[in-house]
N, C-alpha and C positions, 0 to 999 in steps of 0.2 A: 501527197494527196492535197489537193486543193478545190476551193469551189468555181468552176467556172458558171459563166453566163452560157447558155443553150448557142448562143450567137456566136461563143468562142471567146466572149471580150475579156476582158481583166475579171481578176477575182472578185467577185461579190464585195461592193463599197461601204454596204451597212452590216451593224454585227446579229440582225436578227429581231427578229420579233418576240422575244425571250425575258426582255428586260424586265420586263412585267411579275414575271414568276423568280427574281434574284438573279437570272442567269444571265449576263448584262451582253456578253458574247456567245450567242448562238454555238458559232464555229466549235466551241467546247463537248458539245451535242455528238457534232462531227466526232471526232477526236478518239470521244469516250467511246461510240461505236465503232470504230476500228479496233479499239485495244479489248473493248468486251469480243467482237468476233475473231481477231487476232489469224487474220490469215497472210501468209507471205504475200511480198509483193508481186504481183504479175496470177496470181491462181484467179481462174476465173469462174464462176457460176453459170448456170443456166435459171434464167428467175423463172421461178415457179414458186408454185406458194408453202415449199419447205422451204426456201432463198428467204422471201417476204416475213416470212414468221420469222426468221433467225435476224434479219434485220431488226422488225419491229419489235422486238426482244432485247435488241442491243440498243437499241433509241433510248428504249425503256428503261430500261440498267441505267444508260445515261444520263437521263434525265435526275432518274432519282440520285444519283454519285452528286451531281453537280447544284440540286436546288434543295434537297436530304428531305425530299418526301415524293411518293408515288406521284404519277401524272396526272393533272385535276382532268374534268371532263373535256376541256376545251383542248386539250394535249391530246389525247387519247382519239378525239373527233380528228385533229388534225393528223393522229399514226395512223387513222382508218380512211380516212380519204387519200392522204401517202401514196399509203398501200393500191387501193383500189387505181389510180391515176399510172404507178408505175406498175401493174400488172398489167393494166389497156396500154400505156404508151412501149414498155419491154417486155411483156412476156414472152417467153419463148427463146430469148435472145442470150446466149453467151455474154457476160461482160464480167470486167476485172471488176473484183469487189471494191479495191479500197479505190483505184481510181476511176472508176465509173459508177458502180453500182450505189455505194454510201455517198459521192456526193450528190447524184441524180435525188435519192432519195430524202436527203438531207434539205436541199431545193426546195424539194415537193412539200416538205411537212413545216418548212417557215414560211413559206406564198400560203398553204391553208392555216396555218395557224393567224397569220396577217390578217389574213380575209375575216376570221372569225372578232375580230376585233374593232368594230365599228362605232361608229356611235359614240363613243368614248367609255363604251361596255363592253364586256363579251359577250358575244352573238352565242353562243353555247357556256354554259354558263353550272356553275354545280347547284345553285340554288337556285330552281326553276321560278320564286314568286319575282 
């Protein structure tokens, strides 16, 4: 399993947007959600949104295995935008879990969770003052 870029190129150069919440390499995220969904290699899915919940389910295990507490807000905005982005760009679509489907998905939720991080704040944030 690996991360590629949508372009095909080399594996993802940075470890993530992660640093921030203890988890210094993202790719661990990865990792932990293969071995929480634990499917052979080559079985593949059809994503729909029993796929999507079983994923964002294993993200989530993930997360918490790795930083040893649940997902703050800004985590959890960034499994539901995930979610949402890889239901419009794959739904419907046959793919192998561990090597297409988790790192597509894994992509998806360090670019949103990136994004939320502006300013030198989080843009979503637990304490709304």
């Amino acid at each position: 399993m690996s991360i590629r870029s949508d372009d095909g190129g080399d594996d993802r150069p940075d470890a993530g947007s992660f640093a921030g919440h203890g988890i210094p390499d993202g790719r661990v995220l990865l990792a932990g959600a293969a071995r929480s969904i634990a499917t052979p290699r080559g079985e593949t899915v059809r994503v729909d949104d029993l796929a999507l919940a079983t994923v964002t389910a294993a993200f989530r295990e993930s997360y918490a295995a790795a930083a040893g507490e649940e997902p703050p807000a800004d985590v959890e905005a960034a499994l539901a935008d995930a979610v949402a982005w890889t239901r419009r760009e794959d739904g419907g679509e046959e793919l192998d879990v561990r090597e297409e489907l988790l790192p597509r998905f894994y992509r998806r939720l360090d670019a949103f969770h990136d994004a939320y991080h502006g300013a030198e704040r989080p843009v979503v944030a637990d304490d709304p003052s």
